[in-house]
Every structure is written in C-alpha cells, then in structure tokens.
N, C-alpha and C positions, 0 to 999 in steps of 0.2 A: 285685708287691704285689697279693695277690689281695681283692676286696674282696667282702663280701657284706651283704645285709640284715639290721640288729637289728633284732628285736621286742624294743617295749617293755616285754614281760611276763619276759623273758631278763632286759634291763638293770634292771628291779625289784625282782628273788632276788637281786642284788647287794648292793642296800641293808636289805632287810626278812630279816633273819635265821632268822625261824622258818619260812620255804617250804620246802615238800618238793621232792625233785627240787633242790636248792642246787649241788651238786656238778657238777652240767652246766652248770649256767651260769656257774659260776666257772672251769670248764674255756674258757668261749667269752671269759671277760673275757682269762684268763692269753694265748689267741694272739693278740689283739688287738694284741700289742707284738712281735709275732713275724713282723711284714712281713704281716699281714692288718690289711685296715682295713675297718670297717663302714661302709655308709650306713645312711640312716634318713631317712623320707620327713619332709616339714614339721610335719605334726600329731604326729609322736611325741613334740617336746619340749612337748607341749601334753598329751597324755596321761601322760606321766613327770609333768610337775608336777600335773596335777590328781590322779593315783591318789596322789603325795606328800602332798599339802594334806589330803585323805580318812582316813590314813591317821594324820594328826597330828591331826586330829578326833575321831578313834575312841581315841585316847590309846595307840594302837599304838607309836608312835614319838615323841619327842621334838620339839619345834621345832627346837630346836639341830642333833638329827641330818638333819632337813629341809634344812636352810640349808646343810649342810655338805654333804650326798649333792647337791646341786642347785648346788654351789658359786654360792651367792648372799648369804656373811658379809662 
C-alpha cells in the first residue's frame, strides 16, 4: 500500500463542483480505494473545514452540502 500526501486543495475539487482542473482530482479520489492511501499532515482538516465554512458564506454551497462533504450530519 503505497501512501502519499493529499493537499487539501486536491480534496476540495472533490466537493466544489465548478473548479477547473476537476478531472485530476477525481482521478486521485477514484485510486484512493485502489491500495493507495493518503496522509494528510494535522492542520489539513483545519483548512478543509475553514475553506468549507467560507465557501457556505459566499452562498457557494449549501449548509446541507457542507455537513455532508465534512461528514458532520
């Protein structure tokens, strides 16, 4: 199992549908489950949810979709 580093800008084109460049990072989601597993250093889930919270501020995104991308329902 080889593991590598996600940035948290990768794991955010997952959730925010209107990024360019989407296709690559859906490519890094689909081997995730392919005997690759990511790390992610401490402050990433701290930056995942703050760029989430921002991003439901700016009426980008939904709350509902928030709570759900951050599995927090």
């Amino acid at each position: 199992m080889s593991a590598f580093v996600l940035d948290a800008s990768i794991a955010l084109k997952w959730f925010l549908e209107d990024e360019t460049d989407r296709s690559h990072s859906l490519s890094i989601l689909a081997s995730i489950g392919n005997g690759r597993r990511p790390a992610v250093p401490v402050l990433w889930y701290y930056e995942i949810s703050s760029t989430v919270l921002v991003q439901v501020r700016r009426q980008r995104v939904r709350f509902e979709q928030a709570l759900a991308f951050l599995d927090l329902s």
